[in-house]
Each structure stands twice: as structure tokens, then as C-alpha cells.
Backbone bond lengths (Angstrom), bond angles and torsions (degrees), N, CA, C in turn:
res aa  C-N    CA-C-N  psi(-1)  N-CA   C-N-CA  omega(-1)  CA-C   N-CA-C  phi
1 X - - - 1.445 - - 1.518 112.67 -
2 X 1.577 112.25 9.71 1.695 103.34 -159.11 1.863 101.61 160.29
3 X 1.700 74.59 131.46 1.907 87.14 177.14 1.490 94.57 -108.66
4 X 1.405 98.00 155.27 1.998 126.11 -173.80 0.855 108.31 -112.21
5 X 1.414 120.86 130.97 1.563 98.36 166.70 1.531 96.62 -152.58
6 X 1.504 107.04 157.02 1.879 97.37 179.68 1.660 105.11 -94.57
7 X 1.345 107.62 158.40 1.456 114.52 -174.98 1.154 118.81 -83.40
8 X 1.622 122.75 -26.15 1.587 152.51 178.06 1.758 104.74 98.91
9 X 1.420 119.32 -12.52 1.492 117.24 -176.27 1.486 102.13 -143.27
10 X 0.965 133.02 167.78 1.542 158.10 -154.48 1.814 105.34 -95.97
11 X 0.934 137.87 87.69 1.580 116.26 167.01 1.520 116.90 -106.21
12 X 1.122 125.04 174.61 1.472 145.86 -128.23 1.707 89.33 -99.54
13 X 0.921 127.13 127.44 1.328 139.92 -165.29 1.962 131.40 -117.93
14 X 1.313 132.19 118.62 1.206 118.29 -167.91 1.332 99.23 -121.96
15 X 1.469 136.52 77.82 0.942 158.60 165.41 1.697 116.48 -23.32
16 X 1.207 133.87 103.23 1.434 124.29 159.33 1.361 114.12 -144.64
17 X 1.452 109.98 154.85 1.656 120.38 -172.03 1.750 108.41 -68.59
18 X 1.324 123.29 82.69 1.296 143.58 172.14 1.440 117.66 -66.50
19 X 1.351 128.29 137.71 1.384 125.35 144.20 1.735 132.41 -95.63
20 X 1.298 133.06 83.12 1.045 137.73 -143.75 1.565 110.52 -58.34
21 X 1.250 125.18 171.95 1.521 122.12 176.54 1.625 90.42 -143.19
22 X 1.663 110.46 169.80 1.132 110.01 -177.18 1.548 101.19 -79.94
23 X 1.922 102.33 160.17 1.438 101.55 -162.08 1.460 131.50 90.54
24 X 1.327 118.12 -29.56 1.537 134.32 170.09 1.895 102.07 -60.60
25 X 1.422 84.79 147.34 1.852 109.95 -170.55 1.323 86.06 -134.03
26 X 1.514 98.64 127.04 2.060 92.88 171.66 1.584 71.23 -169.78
27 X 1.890 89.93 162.96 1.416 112.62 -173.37 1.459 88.18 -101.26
28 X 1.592 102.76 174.49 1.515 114.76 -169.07 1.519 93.30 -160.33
29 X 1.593 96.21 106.26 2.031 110.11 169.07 1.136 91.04 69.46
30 X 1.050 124.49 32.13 2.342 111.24 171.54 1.343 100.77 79.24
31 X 1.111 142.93 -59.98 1.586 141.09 -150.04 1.489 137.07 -124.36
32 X 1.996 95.45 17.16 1.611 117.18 176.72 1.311 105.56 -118.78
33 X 0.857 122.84 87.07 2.010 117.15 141.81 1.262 121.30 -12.12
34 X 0.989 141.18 86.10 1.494 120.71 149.17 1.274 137.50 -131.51
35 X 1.584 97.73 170.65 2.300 84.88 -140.91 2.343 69.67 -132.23
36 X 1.454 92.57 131.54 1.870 111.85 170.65 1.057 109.35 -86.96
37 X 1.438 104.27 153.50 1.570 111.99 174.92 2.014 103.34 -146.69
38 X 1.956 94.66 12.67 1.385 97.04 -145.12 1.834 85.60 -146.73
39 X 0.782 129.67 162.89 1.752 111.56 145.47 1.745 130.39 -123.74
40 X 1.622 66.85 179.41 2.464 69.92 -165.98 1.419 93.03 -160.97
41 X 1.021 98.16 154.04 1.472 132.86 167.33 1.318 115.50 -106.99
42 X 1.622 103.95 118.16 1.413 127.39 175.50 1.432 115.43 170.79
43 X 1.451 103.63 165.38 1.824 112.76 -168.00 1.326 104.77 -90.87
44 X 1.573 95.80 103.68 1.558 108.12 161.86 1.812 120.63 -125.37
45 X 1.223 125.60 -174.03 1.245 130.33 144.75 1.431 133.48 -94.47
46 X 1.195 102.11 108.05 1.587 96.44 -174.97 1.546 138.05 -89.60
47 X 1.306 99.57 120.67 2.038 97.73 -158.76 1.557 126.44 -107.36
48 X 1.707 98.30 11.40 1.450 97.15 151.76 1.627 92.70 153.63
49 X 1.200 128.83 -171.61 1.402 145.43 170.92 1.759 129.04 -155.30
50 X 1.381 89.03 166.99 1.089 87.82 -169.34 1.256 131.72 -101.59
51 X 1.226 141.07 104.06 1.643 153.67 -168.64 1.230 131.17 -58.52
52 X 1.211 128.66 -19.49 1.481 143.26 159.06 1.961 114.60 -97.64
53 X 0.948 109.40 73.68 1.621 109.12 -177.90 1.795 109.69 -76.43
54 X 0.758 114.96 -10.68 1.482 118.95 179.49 1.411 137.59 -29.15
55 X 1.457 125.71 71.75 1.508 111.54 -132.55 1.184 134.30 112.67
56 X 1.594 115.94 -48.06 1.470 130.38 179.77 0.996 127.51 -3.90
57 X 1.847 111.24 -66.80 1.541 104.63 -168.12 1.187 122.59 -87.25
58 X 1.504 111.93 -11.81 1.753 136.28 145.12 1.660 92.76 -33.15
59 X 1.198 92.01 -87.02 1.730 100.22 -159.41 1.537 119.12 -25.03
60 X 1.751 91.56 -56.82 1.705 99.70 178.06 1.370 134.74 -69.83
61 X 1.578 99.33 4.29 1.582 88.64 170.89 1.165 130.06 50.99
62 X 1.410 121.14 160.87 1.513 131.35 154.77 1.638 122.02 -81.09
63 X 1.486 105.14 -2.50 1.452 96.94 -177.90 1.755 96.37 -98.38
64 X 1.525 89.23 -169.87 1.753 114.61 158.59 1.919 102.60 -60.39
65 X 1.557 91.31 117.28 1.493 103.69 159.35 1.776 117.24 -99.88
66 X 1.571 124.72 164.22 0.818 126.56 157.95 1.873 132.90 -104.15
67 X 1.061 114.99 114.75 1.790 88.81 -152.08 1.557 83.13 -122.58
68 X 1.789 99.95 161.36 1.631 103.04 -171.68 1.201 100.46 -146.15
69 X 1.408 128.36 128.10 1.171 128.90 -176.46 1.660 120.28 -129.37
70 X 1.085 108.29 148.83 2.075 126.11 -168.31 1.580 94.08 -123.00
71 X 1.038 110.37 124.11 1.390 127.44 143.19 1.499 119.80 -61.40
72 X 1.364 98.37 129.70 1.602 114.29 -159.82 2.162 95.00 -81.96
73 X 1.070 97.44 163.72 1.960 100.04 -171.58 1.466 96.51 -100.52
């Protein structure tokens, strides 16, 4: 339902009891990435998603992914 990943540093967090959808980007404890393909319920911050799902849970595999992200202007 969801890849983990650590961020390597701590960021600033706004915590609320969410129900995720596939496509959801939300932090987890300050210092986990994680990107849905599945959903769940739990208190995270959520920092954006993803708009082209096409494929997705193809894409994400069962292994280690690499994912790269740009802040939009």
C-alpha cells in the first residue's frame, strides 16, 4: 500500500489523523517519506501528491524505488 523511505534529517511537521488515497506524499515522524499506492489511516503531514497515477503500483514494485522530487513555482 506504500513505499518508506528516510529523509536523512528531521523536518517540521503538522500532524493530522488522515485517510490516505493512492498517490498521497505525506511525511511520517519528521524523517520518512512516504509516497501511497494503497490507503491508510494515520497521523501524518501531508506534502503533496501525485497526479499522473498511470501504472503506479506497476511502477512501485516490491523492491527499493528511487523517487525525485521539484517543487512546483
Amino acid at each position: 500500500m506504500k513505499k518508506v523511505g528516510p529523509l536523512g534529517k528531521g523536518l517540521t511537521t503538522d500532524n493530522h489523523h488522515i485517510t490516505t488515497a493512492k498517490g498521497d506524499i505525506v511525511l511520517y515522524s519528521g524523517n520518512q517519506l512516504v509516497i501511497f499506492y494503497g490507503s491508510n489511516s494515520w497521523s501524518y503531514t501531508r506534502i503533496g501528491e501525485i497526479d499522473d497515477l498511470t501504472d503506479w503500483k506497476k511502477a512501485l514494485g516490491n523492491g527499493d524505488i528511487t523517487a525525485v522530487f521539484t517543487a512546483a513555482e
